[in-house]
N, C-alpha and C positions, 0 to 999 in steps of 0.2 A: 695690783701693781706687779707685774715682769722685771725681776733684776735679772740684768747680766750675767753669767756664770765667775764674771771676770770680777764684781761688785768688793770695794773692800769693807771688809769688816773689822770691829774690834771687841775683843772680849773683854769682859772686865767681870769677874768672880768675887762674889761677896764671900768675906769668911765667916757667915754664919747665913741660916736659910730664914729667908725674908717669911711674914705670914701672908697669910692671902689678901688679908687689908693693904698691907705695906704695897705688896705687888700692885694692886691697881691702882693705888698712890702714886708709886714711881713711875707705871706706866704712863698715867694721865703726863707727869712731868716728862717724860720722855717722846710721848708724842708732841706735845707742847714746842719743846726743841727743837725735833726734827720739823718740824711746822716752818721753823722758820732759820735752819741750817741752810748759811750760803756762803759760798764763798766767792769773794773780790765784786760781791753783790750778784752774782748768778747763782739762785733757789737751786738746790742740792737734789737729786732725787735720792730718798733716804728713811730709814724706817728703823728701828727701835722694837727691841724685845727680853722679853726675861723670860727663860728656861730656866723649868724647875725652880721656881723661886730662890734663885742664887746666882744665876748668870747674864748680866746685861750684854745684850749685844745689840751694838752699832753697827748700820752698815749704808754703803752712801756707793751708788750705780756711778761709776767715776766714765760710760759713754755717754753719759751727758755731759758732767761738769765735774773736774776733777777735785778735792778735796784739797785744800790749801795749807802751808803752815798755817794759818791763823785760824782758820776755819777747825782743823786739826786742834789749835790750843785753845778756841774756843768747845769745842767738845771733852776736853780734858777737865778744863775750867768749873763745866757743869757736872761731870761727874765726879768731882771734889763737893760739889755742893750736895751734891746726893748724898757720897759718903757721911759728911755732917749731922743733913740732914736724919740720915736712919742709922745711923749709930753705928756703921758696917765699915769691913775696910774694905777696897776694893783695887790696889796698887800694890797690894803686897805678892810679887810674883813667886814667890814662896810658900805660899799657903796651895797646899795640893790638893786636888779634888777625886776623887774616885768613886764607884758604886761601891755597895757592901749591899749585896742582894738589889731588893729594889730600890732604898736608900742609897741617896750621893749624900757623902761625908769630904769635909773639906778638914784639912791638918798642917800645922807649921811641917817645915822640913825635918826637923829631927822624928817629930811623930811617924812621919811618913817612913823615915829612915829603919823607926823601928819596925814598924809593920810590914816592913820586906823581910829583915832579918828574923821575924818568927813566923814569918807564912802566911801572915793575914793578908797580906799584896800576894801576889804570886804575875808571874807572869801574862799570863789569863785575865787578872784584872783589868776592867775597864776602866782608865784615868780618861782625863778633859785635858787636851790640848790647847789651851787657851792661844797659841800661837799663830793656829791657823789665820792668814791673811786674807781671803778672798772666799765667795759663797762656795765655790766647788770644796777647797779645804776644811770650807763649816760644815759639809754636808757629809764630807768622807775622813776628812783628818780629826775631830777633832772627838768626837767620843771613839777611843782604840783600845784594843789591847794593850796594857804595860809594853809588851815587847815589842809590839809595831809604834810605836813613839819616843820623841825624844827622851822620855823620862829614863830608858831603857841604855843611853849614852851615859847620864847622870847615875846613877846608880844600881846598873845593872852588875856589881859586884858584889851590893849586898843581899841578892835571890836568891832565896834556897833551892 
């Protein structure tokens, strides 16, 4: 399948890292979904995926058929039930993600806060952008440098 570069996406970060069971668990339910994501009755073209066993992503090619409130709170809807279901959170936009070597480690915001202020962040770190809206953003925004990202407006006073 050919998505648009234009394609929106949505991130949603577990704060803990799913196992390789889980992952093909969630995936199966996630293709399931998207199987049958429509909005105002017009089928979605749209696809589902977990990066690194920790990152859902939504994404729905809005040149064919745009994405609707409802269609929208129906995809919310179901990744509440995922939550539930595997025990993870995935709406906490505070829990922050970053590599540590080849490990991605996710942390509430004070953790994170600390690990600027002793250097274990550094600017050089690689965080996740979970913000990015659109495939071109997923493809170039969203794993960056600390200092090429938002995180860099939020707490870029506490970098040694």
């Amino acid at each position: 399948m050919e998505f648009s570069s234009h394609s929106r996406v949505w991130i949603y970060q577990s704060d803990r890292k799913l196992t390789d069971a889980e992952v093909l668990q969630a995936q199966v339910l996630l293709d399931n979904f998207t199987a049958g994501w429509a909005a105002h009755g017009n089928k979605l073209l749209t696809k589902a995926e977990i990066r690194y066993n920790r990152f859902f992503i939504l994404m729905v090619d809005e040149s064919q058929a745009g994405a609707s409130g409802c269609s929208i709170d129906s995809s919310v809807n179901f990744m509440k039930k995922l939550e539930q279901q595997f025990g993870i959170s995935l709406f906490d936009r505070f829990n922050l993600a970053y590599r540590d070597g080849e490990e991605i480690r996710s942390v509430p915001r004070h953790q994170f806060e600390e690990l600027l202020k002793t250097g274990r962040i550094t600017t050089e770190t690689i965080v996740f952008n979970n913000l990015a809206q659109n495939l071109t953003e997923l493809q170039t925004k969203w794993e960056v440098p600390f200092k090429d990202s938002w995180h860099i407006q939020l707490f870029g006073d506490l970098v040694n």
